[in-house]
Steps between C-alpha positions, in 0.01 A plus 500: 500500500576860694903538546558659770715772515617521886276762600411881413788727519481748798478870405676554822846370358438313177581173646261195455299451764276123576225699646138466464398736229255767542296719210607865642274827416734728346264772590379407834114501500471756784739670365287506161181516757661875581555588164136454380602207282263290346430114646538308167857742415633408853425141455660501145798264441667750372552602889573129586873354515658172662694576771619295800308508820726669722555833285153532421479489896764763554327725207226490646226749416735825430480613117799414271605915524624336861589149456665474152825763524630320830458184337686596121780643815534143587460307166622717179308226297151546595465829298 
């Protein structure tokens, strides 16, 4: 039997969110697409993590360089 656990906390704020879940690129693929980056590295699940729906929407495509520092400005526990 799977507990559940309320949700996946947001990396917006930290708060527990009953979203659906999505698997987020932490490298985006274009972004890796620019860089040259191999298809089997940028499909690794090493560049996979759980995230609710609607911050992987508002991250978008833009490489963590641009989405991660506003976000650890919002939620100190995300680092």
């Amino acid at each position: 039997m799977v507990k559940s656990i309320g949700g996946v906390p947001s990396w917006r704020n930290g708060s527990c969110t009953c979203e659906d879940v999505d698997s987020h690129y932490i490298f985006p693929k274009e972004y890796l697409d620019k860089m040259g980056v191999d298809e089997m590295l940028k499909e690794s699940l090493v560049n996979r993590v759980l995230i609710s729906k609607t911050d992987n929407i508002k991250i978008g495509k833009r490489a963590p360089s641009q989405y991660l520092q506003p976000l650890s400005d919002s939620n100190p526990d995300l680092k």
